[in-house]
PDB file of N, CA, C and O in Angstrom, chain B, residues numbered from 101:
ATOM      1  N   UNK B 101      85.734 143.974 104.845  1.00  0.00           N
ATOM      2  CA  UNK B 101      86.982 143.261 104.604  1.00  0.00           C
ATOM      3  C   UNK B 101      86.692 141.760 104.550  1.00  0.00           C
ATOM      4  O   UNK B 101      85.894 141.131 105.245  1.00  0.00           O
ATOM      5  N   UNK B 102      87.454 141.341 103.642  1.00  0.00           N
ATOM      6  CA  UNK B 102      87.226 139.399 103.744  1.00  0.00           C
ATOM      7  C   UNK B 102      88.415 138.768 104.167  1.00  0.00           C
ATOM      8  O   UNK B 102      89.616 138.776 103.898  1.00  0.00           O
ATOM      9  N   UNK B 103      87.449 138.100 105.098  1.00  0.00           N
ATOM     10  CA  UNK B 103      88.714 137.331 106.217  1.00  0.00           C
ATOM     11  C   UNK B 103      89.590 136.327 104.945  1.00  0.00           C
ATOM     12  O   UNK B 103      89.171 135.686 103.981  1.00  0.00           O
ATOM     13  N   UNK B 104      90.978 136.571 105.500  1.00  0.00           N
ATOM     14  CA  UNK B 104      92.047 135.816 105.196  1.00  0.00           C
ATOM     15  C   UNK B 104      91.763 134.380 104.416  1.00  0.00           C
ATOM     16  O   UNK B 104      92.317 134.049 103.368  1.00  0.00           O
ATOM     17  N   UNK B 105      90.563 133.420 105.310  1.00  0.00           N
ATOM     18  CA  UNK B 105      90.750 132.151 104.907  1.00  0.00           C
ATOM     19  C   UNK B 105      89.694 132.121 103.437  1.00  0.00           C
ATOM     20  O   UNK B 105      89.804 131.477 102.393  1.00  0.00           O
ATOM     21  N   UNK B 106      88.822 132.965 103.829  1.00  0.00           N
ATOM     22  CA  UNK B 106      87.995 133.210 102.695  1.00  0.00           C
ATOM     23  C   UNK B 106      88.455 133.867 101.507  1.00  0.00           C
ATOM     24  O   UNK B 106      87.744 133.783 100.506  1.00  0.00           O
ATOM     25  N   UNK B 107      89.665 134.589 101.450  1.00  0.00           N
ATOM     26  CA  UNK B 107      90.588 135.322 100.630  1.00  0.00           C
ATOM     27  C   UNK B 107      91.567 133.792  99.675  1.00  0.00           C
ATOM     28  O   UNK B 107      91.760 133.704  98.463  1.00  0.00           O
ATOM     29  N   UNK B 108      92.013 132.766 100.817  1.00  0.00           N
ATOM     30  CA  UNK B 108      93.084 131.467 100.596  1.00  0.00           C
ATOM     31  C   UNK B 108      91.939 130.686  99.628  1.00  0.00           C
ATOM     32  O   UNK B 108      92.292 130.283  98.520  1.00  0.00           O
ATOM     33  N   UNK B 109      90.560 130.492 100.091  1.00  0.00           N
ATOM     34  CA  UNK B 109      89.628 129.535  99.676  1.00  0.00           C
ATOM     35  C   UNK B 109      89.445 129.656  97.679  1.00  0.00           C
ATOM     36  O   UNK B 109      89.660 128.915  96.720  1.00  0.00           O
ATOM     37  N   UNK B 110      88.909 131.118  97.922  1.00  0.00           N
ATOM     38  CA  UNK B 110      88.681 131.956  96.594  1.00  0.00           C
ATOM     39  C   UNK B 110      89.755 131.771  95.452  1.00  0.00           C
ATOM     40  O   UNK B 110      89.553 131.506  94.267  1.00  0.00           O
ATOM     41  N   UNK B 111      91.173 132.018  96.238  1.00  0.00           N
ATOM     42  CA  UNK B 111      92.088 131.438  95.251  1.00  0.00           C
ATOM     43  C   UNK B 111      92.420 130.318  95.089  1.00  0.00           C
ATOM     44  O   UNK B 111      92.671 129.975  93.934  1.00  0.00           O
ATOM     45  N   UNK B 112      92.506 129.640  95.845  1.00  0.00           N
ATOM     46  CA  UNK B 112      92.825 128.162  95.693  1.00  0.00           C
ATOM     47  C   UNK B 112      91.590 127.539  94.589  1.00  0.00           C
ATOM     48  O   UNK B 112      91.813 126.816  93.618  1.00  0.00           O
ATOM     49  N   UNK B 113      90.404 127.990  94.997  1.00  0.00           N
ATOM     50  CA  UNK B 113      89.340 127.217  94.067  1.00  0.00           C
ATOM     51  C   UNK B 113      89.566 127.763  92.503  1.00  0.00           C
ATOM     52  O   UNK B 113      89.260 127.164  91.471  1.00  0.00           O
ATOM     53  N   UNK B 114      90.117 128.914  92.616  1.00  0.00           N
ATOM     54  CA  UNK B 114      90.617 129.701  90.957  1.00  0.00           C
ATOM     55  C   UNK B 114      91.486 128.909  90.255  1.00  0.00           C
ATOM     56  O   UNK B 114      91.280 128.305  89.203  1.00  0.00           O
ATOM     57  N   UNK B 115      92.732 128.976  91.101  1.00  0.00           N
ATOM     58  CA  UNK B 115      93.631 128.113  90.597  1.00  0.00           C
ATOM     59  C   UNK B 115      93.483 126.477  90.052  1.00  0.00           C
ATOM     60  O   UNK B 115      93.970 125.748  89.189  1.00  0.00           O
ATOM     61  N   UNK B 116      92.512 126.422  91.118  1.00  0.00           N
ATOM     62  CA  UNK B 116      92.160 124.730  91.007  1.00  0.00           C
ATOM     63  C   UNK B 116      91.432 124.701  89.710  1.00  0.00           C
ATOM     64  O   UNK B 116      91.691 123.744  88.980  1.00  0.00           O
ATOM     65  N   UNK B 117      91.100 125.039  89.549  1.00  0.00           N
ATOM     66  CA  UNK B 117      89.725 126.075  87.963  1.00  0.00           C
ATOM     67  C   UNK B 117      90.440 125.535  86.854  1.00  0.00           C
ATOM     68  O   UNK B 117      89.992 124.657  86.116  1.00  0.00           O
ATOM     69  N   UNK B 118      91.932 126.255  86.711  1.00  0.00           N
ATOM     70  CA  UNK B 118      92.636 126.442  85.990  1.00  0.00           C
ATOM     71  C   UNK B 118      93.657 125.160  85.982  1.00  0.00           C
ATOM     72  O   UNK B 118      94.108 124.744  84.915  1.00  0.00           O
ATOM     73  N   UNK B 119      93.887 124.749  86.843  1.00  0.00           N
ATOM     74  CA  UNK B 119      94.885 123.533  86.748  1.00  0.00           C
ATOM     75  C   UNK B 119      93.984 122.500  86.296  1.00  0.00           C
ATOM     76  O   UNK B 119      94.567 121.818  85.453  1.00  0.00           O
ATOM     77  N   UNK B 120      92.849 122.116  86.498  1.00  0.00           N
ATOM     78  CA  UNK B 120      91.440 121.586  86.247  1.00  0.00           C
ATOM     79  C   UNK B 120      91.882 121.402  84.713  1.00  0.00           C
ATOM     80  O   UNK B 120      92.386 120.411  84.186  1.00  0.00           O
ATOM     81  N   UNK B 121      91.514 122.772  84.092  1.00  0.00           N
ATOM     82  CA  UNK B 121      91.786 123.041  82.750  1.00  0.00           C
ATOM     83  C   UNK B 121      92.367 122.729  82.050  1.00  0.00           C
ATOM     84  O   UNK B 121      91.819 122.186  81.090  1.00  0.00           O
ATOM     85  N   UNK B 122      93.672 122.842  82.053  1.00  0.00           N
ATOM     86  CA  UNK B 122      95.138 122.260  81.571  1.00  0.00           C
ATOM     87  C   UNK B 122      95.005 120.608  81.920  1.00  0.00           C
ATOM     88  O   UNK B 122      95.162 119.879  80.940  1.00  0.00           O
ATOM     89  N   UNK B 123      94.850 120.230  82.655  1.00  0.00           N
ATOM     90  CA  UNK B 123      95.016 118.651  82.672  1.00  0.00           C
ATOM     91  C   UNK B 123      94.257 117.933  82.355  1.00  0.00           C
ATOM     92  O   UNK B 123      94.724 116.814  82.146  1.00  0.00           O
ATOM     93  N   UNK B 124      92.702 118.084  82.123  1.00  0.00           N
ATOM     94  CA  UNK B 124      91.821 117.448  81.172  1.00  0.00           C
ATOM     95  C   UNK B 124      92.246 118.246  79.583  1.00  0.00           C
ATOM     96  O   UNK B 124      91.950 117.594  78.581  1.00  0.00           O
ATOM     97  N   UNK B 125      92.835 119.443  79.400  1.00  0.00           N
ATOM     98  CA  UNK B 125      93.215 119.469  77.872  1.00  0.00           C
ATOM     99  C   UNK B 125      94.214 118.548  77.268  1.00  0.00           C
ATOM    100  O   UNK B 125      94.272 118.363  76.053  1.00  0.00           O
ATOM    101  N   UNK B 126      95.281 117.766  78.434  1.00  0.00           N
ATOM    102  CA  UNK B 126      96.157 116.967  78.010  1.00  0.00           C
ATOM    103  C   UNK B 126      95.868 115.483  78.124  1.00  0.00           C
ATOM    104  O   UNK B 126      96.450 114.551  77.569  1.00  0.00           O
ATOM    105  N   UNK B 127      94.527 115.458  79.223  1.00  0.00           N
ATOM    106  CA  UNK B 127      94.209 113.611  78.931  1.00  0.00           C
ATOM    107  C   UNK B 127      92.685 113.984  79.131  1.00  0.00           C
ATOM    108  O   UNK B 127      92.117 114.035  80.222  1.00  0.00           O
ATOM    109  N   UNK B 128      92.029 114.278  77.699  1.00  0.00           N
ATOM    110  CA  UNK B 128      90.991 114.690  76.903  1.00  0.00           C
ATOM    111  C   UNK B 128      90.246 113.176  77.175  1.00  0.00           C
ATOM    112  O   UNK B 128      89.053 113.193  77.478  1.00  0.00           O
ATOM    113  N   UNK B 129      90.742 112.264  77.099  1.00  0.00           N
ATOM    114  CA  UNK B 129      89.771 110.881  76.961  1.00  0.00           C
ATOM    115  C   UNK B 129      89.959 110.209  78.531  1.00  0.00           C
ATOM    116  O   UNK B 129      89.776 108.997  78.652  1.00  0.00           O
ATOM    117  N   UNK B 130      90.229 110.806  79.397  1.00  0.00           N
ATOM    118  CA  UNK B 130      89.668 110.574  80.920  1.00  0.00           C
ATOM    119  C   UNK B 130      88.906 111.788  81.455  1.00  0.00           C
ATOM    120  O   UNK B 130      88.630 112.815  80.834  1.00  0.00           O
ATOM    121  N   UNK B 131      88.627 111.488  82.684  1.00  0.00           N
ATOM    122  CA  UNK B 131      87.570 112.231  83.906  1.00  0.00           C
ATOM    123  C   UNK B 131      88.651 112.825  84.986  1.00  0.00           C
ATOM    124  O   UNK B 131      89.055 112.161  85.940  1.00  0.00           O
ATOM    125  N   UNK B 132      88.940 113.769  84.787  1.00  0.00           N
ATOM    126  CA  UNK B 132      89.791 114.260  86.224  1.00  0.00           C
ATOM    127  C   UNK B 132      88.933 115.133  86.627  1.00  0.00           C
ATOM    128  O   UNK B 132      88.062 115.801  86.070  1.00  0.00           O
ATOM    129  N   UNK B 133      89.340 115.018  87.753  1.00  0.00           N
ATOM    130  CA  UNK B 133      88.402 115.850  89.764  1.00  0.00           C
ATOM    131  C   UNK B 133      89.301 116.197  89.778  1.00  0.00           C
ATOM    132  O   UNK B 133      90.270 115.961  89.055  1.00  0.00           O
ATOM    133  N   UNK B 134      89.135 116.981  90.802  1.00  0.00           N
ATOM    134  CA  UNK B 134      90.136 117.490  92.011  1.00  0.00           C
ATOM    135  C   UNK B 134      91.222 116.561  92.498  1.00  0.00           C
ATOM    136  O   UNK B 134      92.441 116.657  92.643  1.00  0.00           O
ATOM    137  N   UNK B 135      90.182 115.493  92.724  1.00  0.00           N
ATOM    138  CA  UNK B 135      90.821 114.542  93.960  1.00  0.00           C
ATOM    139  C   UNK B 135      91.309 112.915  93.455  1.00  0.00           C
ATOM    140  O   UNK B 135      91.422 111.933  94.189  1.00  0.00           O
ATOM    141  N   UNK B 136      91.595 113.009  91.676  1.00  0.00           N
ATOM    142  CA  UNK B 136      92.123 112.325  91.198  1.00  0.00           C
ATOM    143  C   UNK B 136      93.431 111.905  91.241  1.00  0.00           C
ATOM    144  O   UNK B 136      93.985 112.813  90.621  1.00  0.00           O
ATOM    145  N   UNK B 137      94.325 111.103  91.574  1.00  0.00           N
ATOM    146  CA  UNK B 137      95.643 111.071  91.775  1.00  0.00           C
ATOM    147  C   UNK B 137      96.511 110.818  90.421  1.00  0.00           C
ATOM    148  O   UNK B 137      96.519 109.801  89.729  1.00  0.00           O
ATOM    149  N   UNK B 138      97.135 111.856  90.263  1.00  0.00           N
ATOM    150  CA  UNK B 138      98.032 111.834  88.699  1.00  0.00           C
ATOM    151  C   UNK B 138      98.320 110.502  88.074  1.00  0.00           C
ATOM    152  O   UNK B 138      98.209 110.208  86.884  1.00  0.00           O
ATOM    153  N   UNK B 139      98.628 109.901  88.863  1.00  0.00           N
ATOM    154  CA  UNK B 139      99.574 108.281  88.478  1.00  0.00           C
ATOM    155  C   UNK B 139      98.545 106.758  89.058  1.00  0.00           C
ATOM    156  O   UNK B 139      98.608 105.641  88.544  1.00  0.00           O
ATOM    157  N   UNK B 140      97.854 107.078  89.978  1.00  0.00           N
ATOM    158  CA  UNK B 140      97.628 105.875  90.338  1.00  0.00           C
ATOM    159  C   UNK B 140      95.833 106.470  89.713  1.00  0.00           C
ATOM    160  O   UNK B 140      95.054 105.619  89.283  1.00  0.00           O
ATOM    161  N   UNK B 141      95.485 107.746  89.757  1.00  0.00           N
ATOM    162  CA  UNK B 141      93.555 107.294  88.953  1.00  0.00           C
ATOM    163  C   UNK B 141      93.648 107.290  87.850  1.00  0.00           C
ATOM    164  O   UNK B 141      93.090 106.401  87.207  1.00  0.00           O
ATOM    165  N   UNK B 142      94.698 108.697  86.963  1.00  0.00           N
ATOM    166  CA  UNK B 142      94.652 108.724  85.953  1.00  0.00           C
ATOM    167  C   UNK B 142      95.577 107.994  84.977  1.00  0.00           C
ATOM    168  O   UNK B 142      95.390 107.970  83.760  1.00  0.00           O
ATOM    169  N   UNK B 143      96.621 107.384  85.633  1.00  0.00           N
ATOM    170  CA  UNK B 143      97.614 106.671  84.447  1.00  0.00           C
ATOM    171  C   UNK B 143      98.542 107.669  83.732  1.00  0.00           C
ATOM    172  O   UNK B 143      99.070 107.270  82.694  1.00  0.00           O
ATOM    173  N   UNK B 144      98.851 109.126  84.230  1.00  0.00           N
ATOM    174  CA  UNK B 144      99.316 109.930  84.195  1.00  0.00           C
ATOM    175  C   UNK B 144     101.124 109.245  83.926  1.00  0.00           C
ATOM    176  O   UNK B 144     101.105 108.020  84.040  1.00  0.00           O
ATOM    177  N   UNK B 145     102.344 109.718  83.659  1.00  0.00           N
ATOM    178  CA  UNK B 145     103.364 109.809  83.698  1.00  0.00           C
ATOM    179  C   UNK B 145     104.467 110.404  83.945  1.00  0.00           C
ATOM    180  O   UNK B 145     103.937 111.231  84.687  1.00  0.00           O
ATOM    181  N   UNK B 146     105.585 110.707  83.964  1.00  0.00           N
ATOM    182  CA  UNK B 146     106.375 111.675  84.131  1.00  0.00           C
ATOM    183  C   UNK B 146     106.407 112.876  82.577  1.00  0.00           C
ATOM    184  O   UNK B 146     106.491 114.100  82.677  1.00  0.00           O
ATOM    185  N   UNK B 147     106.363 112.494  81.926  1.00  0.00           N
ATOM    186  CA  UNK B 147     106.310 112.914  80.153  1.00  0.00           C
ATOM    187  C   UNK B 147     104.932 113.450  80.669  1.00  0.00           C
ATOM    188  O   UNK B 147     105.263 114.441  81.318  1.00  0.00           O
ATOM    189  N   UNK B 148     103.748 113.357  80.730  1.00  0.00           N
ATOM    190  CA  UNK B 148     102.482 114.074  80.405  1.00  0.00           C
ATOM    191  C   UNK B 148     102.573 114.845  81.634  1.00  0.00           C
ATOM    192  O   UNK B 148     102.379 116.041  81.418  1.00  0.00           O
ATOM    193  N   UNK B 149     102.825 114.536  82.967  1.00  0.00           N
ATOM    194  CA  UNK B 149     103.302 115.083  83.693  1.00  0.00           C
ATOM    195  C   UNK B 149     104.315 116.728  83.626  1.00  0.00           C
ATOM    196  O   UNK B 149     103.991 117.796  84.144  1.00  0.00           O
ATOM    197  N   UNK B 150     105.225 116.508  83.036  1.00  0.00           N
ATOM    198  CA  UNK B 150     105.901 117.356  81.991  1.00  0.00           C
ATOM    199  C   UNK B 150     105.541 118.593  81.343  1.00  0.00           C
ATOM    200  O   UNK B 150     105.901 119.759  81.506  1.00  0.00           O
ATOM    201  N   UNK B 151     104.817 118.082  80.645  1.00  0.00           N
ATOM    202  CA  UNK B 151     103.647 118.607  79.507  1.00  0.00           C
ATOM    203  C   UNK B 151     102.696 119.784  80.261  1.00  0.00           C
ATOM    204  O   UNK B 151     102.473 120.905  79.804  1.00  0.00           O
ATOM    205  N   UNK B 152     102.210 119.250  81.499  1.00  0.00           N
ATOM    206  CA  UNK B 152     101.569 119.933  81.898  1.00  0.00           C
ATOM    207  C   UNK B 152     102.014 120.793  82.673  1.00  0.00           C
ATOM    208  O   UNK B 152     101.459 121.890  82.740  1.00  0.00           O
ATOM    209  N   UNK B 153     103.276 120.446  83.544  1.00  0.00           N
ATOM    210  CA  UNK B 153     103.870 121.789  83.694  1.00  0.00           C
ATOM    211  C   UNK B 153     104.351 123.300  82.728  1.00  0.00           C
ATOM    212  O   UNK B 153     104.363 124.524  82.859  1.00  0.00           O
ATOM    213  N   UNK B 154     104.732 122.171  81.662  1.00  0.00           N
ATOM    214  CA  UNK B 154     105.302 123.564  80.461  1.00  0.00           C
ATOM    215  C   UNK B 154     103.695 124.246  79.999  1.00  0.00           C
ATOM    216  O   UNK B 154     103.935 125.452  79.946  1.00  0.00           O
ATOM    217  N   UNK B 155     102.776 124.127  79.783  1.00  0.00           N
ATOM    218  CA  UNK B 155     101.553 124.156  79.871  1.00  0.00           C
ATOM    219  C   UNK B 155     101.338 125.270  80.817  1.00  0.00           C
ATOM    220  O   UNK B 155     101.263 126.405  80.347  1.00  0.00           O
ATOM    221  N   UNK B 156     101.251 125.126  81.834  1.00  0.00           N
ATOM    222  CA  UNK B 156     100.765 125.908  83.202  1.00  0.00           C
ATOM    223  C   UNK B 156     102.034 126.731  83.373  1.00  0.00           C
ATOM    224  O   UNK B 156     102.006 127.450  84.372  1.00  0.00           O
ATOM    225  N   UNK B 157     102.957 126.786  82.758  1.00  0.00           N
ATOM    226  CA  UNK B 157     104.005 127.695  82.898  1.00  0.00           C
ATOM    227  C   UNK B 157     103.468 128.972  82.130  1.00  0.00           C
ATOM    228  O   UNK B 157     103.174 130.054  82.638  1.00  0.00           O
ATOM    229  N   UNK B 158     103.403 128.610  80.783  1.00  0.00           N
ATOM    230  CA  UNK B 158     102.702 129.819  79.629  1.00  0.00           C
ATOM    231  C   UNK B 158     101.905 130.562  80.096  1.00  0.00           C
ATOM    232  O   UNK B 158     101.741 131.614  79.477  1.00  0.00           O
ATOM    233  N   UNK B 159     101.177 130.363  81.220  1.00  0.00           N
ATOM    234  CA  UNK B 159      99.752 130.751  81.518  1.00  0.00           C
ATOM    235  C   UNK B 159     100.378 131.802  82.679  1.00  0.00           C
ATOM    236  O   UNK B 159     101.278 131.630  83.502  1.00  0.00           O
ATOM    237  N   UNK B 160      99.506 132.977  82.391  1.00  0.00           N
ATOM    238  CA  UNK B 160     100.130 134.291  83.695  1.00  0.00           C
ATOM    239  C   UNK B 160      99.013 134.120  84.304  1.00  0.00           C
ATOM    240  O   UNK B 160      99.021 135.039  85.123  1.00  0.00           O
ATOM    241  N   UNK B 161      97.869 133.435  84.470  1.00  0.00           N
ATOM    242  CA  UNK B 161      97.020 133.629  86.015  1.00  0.00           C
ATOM    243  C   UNK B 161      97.282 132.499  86.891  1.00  0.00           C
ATOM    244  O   UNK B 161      96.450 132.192  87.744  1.00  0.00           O
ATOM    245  N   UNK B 162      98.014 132.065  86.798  1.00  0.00           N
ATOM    246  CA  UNK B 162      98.509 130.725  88.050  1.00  0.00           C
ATOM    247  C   UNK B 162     100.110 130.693  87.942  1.00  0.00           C
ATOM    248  O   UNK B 162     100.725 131.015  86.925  1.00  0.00           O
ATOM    249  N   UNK B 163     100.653 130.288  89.057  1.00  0.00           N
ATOM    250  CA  UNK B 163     101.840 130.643  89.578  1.00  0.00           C
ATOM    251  C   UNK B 163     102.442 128.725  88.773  1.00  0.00           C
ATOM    252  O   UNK B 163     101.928 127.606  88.773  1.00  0.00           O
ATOM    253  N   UNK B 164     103.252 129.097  88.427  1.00  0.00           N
ATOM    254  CA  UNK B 164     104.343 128.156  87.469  1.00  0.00           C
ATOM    255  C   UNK B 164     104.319 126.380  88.456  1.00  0.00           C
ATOM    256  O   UNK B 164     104.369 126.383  89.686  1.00  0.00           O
ATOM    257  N   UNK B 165     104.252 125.280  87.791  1.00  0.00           N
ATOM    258  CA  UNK B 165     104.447 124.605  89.001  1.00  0.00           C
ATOM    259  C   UNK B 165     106.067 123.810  88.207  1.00  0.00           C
ATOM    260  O   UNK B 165     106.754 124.048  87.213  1.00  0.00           O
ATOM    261  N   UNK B 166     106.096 122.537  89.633  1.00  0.00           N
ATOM    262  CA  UNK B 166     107.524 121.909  88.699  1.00  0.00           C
ATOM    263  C   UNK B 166     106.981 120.869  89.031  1.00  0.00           C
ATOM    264  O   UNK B 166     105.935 120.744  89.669  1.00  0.00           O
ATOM    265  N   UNK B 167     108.009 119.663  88.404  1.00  0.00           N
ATOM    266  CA  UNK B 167     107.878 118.294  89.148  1.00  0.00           C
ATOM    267  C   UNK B 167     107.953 117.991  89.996  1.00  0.00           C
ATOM    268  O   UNK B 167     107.552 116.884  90.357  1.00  0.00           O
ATOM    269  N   UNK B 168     108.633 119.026  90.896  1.00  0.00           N
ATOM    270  CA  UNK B 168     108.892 118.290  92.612  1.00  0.00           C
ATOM    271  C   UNK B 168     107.359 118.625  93.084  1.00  0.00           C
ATOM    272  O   UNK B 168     106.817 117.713  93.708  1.00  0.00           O
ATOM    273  N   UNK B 169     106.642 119.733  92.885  1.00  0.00           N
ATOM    274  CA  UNK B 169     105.186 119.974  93.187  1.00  0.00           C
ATOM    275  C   UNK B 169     104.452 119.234  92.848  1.00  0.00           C
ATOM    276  O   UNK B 169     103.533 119.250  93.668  1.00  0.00           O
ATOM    277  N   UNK B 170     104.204 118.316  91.854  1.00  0.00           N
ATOM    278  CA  UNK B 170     103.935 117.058  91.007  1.00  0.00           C
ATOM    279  C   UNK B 170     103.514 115.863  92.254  1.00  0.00           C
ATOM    280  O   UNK B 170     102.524 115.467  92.869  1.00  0.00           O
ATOM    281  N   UNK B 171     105.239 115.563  92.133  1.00  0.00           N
ATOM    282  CA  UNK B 171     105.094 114.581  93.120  1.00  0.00           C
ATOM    283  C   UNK B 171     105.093 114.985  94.687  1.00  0.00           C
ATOM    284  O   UNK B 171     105.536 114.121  95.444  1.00  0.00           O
ATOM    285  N   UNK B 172     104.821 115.722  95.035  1.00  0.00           N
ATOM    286  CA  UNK B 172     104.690 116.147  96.114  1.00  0.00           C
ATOM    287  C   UNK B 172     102.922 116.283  97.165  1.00  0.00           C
ATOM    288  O   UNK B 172     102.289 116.016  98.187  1.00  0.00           O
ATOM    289  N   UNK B 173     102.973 117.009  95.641  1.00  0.00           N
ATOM    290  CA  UNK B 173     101.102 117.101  95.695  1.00  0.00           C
ATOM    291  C   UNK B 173     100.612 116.501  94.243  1.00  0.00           C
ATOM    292  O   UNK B 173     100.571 117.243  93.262  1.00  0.00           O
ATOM    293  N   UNK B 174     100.244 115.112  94.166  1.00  0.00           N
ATOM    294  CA  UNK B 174      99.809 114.559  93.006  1.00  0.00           C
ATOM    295  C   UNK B 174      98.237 114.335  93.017  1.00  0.00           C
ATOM    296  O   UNK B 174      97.642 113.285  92.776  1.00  0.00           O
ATOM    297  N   UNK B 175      97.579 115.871  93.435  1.00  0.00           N
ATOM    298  CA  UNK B 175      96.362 115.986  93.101  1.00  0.00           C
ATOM    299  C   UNK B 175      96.167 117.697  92.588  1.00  0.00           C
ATOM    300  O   UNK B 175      96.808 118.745  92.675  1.00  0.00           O
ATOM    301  N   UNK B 176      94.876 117.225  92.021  1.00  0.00           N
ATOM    302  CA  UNK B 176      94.897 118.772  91.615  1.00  0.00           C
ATOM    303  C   UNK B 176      94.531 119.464  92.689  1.00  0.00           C
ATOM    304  O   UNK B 176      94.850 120.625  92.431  1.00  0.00           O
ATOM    305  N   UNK B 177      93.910 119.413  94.043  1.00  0.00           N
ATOM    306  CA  UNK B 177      92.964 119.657  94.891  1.00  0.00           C
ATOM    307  C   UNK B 177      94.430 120.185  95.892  1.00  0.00           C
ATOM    308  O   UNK B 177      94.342 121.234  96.530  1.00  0.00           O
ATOM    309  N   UNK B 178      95.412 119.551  95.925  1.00  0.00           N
ATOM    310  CA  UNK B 178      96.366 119.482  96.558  1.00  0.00           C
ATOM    311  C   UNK B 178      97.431 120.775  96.270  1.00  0.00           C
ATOM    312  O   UNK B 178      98.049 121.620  96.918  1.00  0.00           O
ATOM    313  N   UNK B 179      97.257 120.420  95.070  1.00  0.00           N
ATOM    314  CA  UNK B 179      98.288 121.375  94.170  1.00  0.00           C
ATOM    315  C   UNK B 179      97.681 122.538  94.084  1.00  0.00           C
ATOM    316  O   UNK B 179      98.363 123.561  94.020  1.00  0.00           O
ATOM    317  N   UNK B 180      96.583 122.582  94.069  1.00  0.00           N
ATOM    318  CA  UNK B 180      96.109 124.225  93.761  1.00  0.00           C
ATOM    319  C   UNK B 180      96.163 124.777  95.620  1.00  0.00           C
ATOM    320  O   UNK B 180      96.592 125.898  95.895  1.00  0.00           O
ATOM    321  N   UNK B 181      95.851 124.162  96.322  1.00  0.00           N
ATOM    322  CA  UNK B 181      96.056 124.962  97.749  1.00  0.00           C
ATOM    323  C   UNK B 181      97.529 125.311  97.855  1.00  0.00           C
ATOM    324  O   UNK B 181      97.725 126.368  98.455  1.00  0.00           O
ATOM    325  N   UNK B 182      98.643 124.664  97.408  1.00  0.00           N
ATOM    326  CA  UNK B 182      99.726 124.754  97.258  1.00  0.00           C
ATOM    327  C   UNK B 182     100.452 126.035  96.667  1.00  0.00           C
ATOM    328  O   UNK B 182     101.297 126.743  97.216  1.00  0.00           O
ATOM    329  N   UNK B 183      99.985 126.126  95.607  1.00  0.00           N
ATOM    330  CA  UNK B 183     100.232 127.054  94.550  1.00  0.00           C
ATOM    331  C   UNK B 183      99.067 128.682  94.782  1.00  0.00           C
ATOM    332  O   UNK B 183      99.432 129.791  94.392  1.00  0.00           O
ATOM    333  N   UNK B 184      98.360 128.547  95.143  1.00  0.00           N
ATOM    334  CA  UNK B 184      97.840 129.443  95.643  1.00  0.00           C
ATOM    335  C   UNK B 184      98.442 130.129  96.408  1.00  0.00           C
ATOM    336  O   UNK B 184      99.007 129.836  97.462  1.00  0.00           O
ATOM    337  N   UNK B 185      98.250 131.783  95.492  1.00  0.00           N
ATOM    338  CA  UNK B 185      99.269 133.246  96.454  1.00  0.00           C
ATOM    339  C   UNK B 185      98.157 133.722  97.756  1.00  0.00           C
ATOM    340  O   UNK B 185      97.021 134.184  97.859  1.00  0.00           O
ATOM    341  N   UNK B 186      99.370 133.252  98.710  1.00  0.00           N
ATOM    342  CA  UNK B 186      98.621 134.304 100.015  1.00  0.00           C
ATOM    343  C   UNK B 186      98.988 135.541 100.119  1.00  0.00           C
ATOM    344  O   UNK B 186     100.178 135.801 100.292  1.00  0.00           O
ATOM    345  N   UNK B 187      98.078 136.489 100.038  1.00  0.00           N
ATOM    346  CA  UNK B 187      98.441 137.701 100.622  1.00  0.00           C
ATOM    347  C   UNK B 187      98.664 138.429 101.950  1.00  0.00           C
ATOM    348  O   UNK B 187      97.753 138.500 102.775  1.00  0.00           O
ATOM    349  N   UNK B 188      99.953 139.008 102.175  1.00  0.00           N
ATOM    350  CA  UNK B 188     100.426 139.264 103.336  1.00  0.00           C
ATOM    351  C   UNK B 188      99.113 140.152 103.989  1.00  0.00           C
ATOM    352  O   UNK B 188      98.468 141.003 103.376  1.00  0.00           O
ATOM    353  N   UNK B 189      98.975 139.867 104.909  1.00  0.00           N
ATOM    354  CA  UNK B 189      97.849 140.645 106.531  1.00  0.00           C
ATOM    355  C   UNK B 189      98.269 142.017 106.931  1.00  0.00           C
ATOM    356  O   UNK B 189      99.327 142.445 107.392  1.00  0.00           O
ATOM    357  N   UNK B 190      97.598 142.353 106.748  1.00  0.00           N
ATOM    358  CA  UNK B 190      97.617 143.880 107.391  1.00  0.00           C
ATOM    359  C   UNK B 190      97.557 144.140 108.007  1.00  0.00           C
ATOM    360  O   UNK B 190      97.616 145.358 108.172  1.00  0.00           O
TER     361      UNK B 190
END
């Protein structure tokens, strides 16, 4: 059996994979990490911001995000632990 946190880690780094994905496809001529901050590393906006939610919505292997998740968690590193499904314990 794989412990719980190692179960949270696995997905979170998936998701992060994938949100990764989507947000260098929408600002193609910067460098985003993980641990880039939407607005203050990348120059990000509310509009591209946007974008990338409707984006990550289309997509069925990661769970939908919004703007309040945005600004809430304005990293990708942040956002994917966020958005990452825990599975209930047995």
């Amino acid at each position: 059996m794989v412990a719980p946190t190692a179960e949270l880690a696995a997905s979170s780094a998936h998701t992060e994979a994938i949100l990764l994905e989507v947000l260098s496809g929408l600002l193609a001529d910067k460098t985003v990490t993980s641990d880039s901050h939407f607005f203050d590393d990348l120059g990000a906006n509310s509009l591209v911001m946007a974008h990338f939610c409707a984006r990550v919505r289309k997509r069925d292997d990661v769970t939908s995000v919004t703007m309040k998740d945005i600004y809430q968690h304005p990293t990708i590193a942040s956002l994917a632990t966020t958005l990452a499904p825990v599975e209930p314990a047995d």
